[in-house]
KEDODREN-984129 format. One record per atom (N, C-alpha, C, O): residue number from 1; atom name; x, y, z. Coordinates in pm, whole numbers. Last residue first. Layout:
// residues N
    k   a       X       Y       Z
  NUM  CA       X       Y       Z
...
//
This chain:
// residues 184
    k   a       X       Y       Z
  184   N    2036   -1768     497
  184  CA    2088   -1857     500
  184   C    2074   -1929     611
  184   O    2132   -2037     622
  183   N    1709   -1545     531
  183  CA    1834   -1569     547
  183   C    1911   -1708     527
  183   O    1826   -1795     545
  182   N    1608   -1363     206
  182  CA    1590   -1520     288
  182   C    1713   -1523     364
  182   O    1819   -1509     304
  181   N    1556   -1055     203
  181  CA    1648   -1129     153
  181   C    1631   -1271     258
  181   O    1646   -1263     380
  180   N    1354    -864     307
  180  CA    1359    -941     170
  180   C    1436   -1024     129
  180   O    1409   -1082      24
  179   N    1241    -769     628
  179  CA    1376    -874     528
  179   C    1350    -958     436
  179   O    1329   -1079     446
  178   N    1086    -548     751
  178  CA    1091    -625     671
  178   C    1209    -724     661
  178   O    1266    -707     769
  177   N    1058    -319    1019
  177  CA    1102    -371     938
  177   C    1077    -479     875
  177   O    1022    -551     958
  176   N     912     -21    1165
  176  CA     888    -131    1150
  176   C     954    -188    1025
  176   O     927    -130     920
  175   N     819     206    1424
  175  CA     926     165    1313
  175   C     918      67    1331
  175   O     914      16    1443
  174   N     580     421    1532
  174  CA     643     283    1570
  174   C     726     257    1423
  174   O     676     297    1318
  173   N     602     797    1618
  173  CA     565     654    1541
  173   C     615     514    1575
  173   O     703     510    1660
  172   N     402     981    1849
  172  CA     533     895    1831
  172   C     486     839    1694
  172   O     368     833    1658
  171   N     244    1276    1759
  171  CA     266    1157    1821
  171   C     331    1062    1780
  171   O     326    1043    1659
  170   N     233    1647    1925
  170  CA     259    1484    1831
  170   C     221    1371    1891
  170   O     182    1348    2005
  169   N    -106    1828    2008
  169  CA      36    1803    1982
  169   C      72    1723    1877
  169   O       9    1707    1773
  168   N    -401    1819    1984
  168  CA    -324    1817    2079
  168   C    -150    1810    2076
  168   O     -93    1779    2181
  167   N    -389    1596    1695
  167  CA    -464    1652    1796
  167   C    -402    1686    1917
  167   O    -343    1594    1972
  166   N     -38    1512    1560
  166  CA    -194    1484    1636
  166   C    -233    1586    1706
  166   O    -159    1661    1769
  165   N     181    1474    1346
  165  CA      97    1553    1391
  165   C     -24    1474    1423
  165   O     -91    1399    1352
  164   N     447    1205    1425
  164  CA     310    1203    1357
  164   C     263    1355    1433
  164   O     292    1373    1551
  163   N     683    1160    1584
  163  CA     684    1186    1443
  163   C     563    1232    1351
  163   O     572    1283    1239
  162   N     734    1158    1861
  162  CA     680    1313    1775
  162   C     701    1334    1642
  162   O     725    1439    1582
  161   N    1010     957    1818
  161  CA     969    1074    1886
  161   C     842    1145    1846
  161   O     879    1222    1758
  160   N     988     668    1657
  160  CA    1030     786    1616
  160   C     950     901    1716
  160   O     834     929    1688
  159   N    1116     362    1775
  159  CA    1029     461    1754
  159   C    1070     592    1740
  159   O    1171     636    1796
  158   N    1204       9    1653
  158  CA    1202     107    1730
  158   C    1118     222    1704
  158   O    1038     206    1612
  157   N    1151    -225    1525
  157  CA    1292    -188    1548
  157   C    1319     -45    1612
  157   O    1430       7    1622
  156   N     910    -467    1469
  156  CA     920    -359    1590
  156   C    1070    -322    1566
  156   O    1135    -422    1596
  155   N     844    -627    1202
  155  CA     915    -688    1325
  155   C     964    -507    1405
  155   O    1067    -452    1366
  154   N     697    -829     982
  154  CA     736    -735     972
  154   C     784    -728    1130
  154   O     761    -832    1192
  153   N     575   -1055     895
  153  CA     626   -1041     916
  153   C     767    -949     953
  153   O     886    -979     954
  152   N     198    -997     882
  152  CA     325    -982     744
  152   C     428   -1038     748
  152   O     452   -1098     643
  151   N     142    -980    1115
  151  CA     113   -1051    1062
  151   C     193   -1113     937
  151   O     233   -1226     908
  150   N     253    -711    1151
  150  CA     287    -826    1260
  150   C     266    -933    1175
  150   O     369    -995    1147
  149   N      49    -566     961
  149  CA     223    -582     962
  149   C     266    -648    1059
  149   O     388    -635    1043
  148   N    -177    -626    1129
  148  CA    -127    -662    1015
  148   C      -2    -657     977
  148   O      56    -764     961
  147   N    -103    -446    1392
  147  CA    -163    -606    1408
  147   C    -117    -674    1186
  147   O     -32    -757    1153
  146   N    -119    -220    1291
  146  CA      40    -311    1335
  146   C     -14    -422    1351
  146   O      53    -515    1307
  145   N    -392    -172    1190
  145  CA    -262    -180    1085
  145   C    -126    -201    1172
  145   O     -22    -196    1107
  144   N    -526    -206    1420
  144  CA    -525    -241    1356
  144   C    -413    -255    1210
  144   O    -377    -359    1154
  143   N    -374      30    1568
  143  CA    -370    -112    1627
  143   C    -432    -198    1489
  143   O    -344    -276    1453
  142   N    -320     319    1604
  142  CA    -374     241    1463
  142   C    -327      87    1511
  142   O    -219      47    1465
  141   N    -179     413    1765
  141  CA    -286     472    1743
  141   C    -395     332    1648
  141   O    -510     287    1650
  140   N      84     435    1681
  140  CA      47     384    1796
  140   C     -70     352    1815
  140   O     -86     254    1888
  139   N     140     489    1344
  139  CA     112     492    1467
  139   C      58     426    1556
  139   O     -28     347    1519
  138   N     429     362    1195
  138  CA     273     371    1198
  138   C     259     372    1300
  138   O     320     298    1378
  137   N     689     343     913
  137  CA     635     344    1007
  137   C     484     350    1067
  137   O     400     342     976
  136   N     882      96     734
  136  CA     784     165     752
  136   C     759     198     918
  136   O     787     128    1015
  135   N    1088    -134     473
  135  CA    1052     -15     617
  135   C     910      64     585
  135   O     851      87     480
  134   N    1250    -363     399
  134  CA    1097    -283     327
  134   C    1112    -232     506
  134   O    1139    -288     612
  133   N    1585    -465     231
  133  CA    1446    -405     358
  133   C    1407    -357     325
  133   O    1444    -284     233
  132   N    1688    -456      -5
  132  CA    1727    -575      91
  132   C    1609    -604     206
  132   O    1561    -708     251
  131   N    1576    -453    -309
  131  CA    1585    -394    -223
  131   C    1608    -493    -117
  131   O    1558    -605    -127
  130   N    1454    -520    -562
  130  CA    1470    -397    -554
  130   C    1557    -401    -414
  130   O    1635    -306    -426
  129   N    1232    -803    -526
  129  CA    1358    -785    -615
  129   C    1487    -659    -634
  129   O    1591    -681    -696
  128   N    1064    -688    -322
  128  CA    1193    -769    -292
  128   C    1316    -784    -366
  128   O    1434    -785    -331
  127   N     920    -463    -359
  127  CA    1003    -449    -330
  127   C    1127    -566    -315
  127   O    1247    -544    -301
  126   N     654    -612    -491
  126  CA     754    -506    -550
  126   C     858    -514    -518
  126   O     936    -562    -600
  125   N     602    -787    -307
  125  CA     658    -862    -398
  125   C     743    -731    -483
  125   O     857    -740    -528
  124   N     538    -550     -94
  124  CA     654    -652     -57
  124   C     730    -694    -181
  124   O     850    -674    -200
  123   N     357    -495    -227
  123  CA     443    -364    -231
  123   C     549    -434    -158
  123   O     658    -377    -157
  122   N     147    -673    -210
  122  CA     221    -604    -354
  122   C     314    -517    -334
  122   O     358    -458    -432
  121   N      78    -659      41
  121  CA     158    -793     -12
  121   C     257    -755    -170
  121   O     366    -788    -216
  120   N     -65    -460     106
  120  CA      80    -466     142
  120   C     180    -597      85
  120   O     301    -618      88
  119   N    -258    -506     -72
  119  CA    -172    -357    -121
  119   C     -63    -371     -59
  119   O      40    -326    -108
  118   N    -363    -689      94
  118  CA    -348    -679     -67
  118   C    -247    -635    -102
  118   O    -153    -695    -155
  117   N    -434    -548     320
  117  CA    -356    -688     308
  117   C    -274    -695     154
  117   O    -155    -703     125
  116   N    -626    -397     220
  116  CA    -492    -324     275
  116   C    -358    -464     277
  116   O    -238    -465     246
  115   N    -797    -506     110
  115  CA    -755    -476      73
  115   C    -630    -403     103
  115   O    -549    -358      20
  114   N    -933    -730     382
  114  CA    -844    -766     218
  114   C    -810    -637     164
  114   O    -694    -674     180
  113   N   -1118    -571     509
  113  CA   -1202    -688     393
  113   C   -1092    -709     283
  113   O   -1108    -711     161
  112   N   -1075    -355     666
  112  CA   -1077    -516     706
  112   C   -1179    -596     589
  112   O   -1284    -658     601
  111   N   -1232     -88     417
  111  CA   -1118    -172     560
  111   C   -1195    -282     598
  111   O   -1314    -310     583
  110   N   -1401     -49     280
  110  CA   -1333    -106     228
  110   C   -1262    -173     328
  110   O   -1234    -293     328
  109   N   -1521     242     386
  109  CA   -1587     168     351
  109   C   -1549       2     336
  109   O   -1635     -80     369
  108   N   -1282     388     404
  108  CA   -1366     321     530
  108   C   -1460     226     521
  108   O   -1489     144     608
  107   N   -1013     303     181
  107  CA   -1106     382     241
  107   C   -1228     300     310
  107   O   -1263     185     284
  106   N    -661     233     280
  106  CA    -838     201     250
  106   C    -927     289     267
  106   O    -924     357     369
  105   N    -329     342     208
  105  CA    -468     336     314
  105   C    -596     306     197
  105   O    -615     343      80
  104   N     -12     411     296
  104  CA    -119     275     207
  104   C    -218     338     333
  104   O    -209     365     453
  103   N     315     553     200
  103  CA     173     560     243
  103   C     108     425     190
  103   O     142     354      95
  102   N     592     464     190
  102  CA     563     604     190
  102   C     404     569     253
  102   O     397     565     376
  101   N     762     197     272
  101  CA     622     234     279
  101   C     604     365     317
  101   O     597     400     434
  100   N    1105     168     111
  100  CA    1012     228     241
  100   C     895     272     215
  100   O     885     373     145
   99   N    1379      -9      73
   99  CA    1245      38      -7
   99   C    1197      54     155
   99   O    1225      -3     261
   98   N    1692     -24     -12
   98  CA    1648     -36      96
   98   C    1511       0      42
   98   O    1527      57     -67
   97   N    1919      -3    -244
   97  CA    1887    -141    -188
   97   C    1797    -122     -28
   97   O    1829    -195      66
   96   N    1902     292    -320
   96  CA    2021     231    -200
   96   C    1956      87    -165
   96   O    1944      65     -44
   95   N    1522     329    -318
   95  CA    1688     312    -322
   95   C    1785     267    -223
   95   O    1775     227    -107
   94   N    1181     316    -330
   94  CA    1306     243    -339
   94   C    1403     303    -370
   94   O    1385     354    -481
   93   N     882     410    -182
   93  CA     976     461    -226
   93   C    1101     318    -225
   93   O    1105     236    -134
   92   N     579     346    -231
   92  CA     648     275    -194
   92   C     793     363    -276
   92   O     805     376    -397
   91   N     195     377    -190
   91  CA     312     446    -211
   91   C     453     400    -186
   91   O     464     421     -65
   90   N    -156     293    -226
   90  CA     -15     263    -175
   90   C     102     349    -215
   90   O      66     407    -317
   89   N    -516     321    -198
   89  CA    -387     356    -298
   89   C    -255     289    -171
   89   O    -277     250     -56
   88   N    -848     179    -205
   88  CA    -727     219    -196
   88   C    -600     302    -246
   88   O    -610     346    -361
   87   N   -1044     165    -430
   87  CA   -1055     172    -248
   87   C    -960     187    -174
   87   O    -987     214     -57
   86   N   -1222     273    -678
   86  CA   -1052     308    -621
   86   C   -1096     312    -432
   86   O   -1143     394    -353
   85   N   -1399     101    -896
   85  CA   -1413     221    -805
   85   C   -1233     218    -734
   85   O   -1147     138    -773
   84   N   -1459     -64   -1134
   84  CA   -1315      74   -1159
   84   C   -1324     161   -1016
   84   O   -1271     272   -1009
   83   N   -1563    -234   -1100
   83  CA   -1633    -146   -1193
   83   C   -1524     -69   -1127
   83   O   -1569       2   -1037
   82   N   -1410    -403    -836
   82  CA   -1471    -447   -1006
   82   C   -1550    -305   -1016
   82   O   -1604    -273    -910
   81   N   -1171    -222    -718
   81  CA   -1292    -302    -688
   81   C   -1320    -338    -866
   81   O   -1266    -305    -971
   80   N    -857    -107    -718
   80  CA    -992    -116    -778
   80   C   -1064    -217    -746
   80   O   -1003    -324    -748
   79   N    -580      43    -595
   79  CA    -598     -41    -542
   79   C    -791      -9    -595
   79   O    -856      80    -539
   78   N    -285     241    -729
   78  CA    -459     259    -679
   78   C    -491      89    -644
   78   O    -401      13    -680
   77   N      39     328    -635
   77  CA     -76     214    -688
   77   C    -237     249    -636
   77   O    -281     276    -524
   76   N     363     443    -760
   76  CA     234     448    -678
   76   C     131     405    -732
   76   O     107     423    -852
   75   N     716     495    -645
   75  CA     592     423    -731
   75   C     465     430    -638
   75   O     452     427    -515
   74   N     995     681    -664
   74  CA     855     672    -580
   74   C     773     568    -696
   74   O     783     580    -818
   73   N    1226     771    -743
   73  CA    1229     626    -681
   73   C    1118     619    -610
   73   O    1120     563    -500
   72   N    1154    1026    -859
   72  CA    1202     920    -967
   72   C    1183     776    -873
   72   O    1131     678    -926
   71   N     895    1217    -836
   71  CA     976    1148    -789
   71   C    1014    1031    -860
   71   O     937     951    -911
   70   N     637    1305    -970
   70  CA     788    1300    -977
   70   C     912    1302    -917
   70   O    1010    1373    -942
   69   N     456    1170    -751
   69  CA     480    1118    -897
   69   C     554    1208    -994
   69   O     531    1184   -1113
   68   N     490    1315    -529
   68  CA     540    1152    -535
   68   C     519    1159    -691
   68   O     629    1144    -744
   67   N     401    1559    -598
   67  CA     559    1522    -585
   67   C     610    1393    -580
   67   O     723    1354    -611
   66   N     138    1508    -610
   66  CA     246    1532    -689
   66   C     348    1530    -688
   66   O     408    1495    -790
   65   N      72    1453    -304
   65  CA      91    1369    -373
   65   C     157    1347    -521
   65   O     209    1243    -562
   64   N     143    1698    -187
   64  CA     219    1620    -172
   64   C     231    1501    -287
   64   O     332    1460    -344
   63   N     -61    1833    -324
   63  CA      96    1891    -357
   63   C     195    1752    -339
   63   O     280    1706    -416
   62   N    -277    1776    -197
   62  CA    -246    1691    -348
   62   C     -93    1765    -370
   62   O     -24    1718    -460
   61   N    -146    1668     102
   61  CA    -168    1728      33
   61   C    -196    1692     -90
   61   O    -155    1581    -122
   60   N    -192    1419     381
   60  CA    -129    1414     278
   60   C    -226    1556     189
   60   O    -348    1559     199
   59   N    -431    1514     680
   59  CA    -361    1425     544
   59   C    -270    1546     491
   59   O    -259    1666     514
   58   N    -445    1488     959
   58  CA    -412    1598     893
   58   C    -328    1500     759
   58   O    -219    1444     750
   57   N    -679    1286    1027
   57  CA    -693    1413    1063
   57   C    -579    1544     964
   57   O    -617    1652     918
   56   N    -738    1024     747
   56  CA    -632    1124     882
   56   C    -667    1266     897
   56   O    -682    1347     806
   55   N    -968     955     609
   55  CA    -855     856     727
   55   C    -810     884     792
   55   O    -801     827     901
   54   N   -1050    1113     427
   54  CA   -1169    1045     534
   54   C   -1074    1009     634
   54   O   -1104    1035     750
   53   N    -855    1220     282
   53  CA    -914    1293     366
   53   C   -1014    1267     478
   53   O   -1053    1336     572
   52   N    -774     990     151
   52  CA    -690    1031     246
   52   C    -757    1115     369
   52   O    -739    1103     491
   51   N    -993     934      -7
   51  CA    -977     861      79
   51   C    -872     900     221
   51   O    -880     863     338
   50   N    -996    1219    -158
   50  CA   -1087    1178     -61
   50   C   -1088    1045      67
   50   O   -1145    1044     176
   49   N    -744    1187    -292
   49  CA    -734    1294    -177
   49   C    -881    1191     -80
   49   O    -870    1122      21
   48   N    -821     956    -448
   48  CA    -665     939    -347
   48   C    -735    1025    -238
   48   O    -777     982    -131
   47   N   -1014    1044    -601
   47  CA   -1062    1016    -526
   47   C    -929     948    -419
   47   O    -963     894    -314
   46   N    -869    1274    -722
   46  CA    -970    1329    -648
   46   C   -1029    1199    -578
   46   O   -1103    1229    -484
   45   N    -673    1134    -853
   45  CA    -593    1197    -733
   45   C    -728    1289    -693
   45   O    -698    1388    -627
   44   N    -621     986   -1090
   44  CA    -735     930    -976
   44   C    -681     986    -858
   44   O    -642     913    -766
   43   N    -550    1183   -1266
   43  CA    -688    1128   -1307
   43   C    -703    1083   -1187
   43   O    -807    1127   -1138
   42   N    -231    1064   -1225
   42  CA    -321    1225   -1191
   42   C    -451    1191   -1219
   42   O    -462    1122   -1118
   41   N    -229     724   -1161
   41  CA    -197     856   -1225
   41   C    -258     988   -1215
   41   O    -377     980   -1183
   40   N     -98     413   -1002
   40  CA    -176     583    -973
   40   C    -107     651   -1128
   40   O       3     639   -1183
   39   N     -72     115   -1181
   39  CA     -70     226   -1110
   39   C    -137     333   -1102
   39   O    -229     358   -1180
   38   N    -309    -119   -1021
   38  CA    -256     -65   -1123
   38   C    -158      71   -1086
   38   O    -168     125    -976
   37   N    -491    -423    -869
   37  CA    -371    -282    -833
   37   C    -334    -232    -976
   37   O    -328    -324   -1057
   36   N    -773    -542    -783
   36  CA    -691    -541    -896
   36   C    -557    -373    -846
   36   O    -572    -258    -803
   35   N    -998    -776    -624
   35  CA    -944    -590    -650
   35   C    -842    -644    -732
   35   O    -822    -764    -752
   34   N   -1131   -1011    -615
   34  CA   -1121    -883    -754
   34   C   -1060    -786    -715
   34   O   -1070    -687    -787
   33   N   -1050   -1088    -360
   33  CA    -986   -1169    -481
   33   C   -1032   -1074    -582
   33   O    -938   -1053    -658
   32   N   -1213    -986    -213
   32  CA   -1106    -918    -194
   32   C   -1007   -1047    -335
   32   O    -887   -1042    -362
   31   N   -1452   -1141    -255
   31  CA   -1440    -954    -288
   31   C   -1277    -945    -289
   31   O   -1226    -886    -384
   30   N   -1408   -1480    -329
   30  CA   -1383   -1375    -232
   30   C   -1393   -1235    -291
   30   O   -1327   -1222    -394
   29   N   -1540   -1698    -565
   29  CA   -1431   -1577    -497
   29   C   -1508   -1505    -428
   29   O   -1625   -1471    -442
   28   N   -1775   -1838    -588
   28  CA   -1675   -1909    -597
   28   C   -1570   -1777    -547
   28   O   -1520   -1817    -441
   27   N   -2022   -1721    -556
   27  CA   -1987   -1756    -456
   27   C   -1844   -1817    -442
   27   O   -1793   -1844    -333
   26   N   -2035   -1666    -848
   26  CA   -2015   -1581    -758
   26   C   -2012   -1610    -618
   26   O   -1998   -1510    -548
   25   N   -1995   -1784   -1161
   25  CA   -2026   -1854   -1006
   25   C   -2002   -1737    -944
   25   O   -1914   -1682   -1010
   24   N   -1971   -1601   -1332
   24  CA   -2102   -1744   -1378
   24   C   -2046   -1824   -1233
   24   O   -2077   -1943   -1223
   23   N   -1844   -1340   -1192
   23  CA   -1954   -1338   -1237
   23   C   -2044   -1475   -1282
   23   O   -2167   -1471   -1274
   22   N   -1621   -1505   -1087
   22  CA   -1709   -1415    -971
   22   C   -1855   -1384   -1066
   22   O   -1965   -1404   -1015
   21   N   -1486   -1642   -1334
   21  CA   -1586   -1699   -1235
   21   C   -1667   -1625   -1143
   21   O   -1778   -1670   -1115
   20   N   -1382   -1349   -1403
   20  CA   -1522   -1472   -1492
   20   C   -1570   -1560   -1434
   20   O   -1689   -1586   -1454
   19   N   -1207   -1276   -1246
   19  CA   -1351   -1176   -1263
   19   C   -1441   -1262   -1302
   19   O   -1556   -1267   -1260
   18   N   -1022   -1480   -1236
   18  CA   -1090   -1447   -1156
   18   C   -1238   -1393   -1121
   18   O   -1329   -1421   -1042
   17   N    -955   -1450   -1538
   17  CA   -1079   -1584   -1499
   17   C   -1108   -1506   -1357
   17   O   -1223   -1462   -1352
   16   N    -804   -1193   -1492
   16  CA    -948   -1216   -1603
   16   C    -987   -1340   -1549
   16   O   -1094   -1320   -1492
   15   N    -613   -1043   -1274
   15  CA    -650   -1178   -1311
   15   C    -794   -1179   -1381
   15   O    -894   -1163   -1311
   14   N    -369    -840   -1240
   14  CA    -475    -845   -1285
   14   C    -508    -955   -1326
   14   O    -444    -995   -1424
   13   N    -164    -555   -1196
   13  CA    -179    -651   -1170
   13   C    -322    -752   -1168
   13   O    -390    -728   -1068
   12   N       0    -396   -1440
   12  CA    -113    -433   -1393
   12   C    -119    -550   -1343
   12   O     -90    -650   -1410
   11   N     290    -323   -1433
   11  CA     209    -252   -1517
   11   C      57    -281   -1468
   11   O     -12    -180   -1456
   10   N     461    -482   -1287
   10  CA     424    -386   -1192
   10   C     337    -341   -1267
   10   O     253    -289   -1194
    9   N     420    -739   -1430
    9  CA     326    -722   -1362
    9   C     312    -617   -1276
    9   O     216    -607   -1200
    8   N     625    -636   -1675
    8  CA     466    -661   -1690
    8   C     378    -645   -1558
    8   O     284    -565   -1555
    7   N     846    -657   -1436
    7  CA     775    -516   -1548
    7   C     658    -506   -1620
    7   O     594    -402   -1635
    6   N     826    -909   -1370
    6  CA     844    -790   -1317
    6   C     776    -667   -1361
    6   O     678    -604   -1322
    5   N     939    -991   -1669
    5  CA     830   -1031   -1621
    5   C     758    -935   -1463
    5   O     639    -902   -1463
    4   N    1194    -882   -1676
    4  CA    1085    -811   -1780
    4   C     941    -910   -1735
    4   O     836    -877   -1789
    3   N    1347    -995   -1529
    3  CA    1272    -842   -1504
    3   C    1210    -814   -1562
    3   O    1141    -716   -1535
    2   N    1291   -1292   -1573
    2  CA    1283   -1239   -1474
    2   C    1211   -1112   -1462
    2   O    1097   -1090   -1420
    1   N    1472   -1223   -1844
    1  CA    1335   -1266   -1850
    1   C    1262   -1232   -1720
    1   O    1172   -1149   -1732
//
């Protein structure tokens, strides 16, 4: 029962009264209480690229992003505002009982208002049943998104050399862990 409840909600994640009070009370929710996660499919990979393309100097390809969706232990999520716009996406690879934050980003418009929060909380609840640790890395650069994964509980385990292309050369990443499993 468990997984098949699981399996409903990786299909959509999605609250109807939410939307119904935002519309006959609208002060009653928060913006960031309607986004809604579903998954990615080819159809929303012109506006993936665009968000990618606003965020990082040297994004993600659509090659790349095809390959995540055949990839067997890749899942991937758009992240919707009410009227279907796409302010986000996420990417979350799982095996070997270990899951790792392939990608998550907002587009500019959208940052610090909940949705990256969002997208990382869903890709925790994804991952816990799946997996012992949620990993990831992120640059130095981006104080705002370690300040959130701090927040998360997510926890510094070290750095990757010249993992990131930057301007001017590389640049390090920071490695960062999870623990899905409660300790005793």
């Amino acid at each position: 029962m468990w997984k098949l409840l699981h399996k409903l909600k990786d299909a959509v994640v999605y609250d109807a009264d939410r939307e119904f009070y935002a519309k006959v009370f609208p002060d009653s929710v928060e913006s960031k209480d309607l986004l809604r996660l579903r998954k990615m499919d080819h159809g929303d990979l012109p506006s993936v690229l665009k968000i990618e393309n606003l965020n990082y100097d040297f994004p993600w390809s659509e090659g790349v992003f095809k390959d995540c969706f055949r990839a067997m232990n890749y899942v991937n999520w758009v992240c919707e505002a009410p009227g279907d716009a796409i302010v986000g996406y996420c990417i979350i690879s799982v095996m070997a009982g270990e899951a790792h934050v392939m990608n998550i980003s907002v587009s500019p418009e959208f940052q610090r208002q909940g949705a990256g929060r969002k997208m990382l909380n869903h890709l925790i609840e994804y991952a816990r049943p799946r997996a012992e640790k949620l990993f990831l890395e992120v640059r130095p650069s981006n104080p705002g998104a370690i300040n959130l994964y701090r927040q998360t509980g997510f926890r510094e385990i070290g750095v990757r050399k010249g993992y990131y292309p930057a301007k001017g050369g590389r640049e390090d990443a920071i490695m960062f862990e999870l623990d899905l499993v409660p300790m005793l």
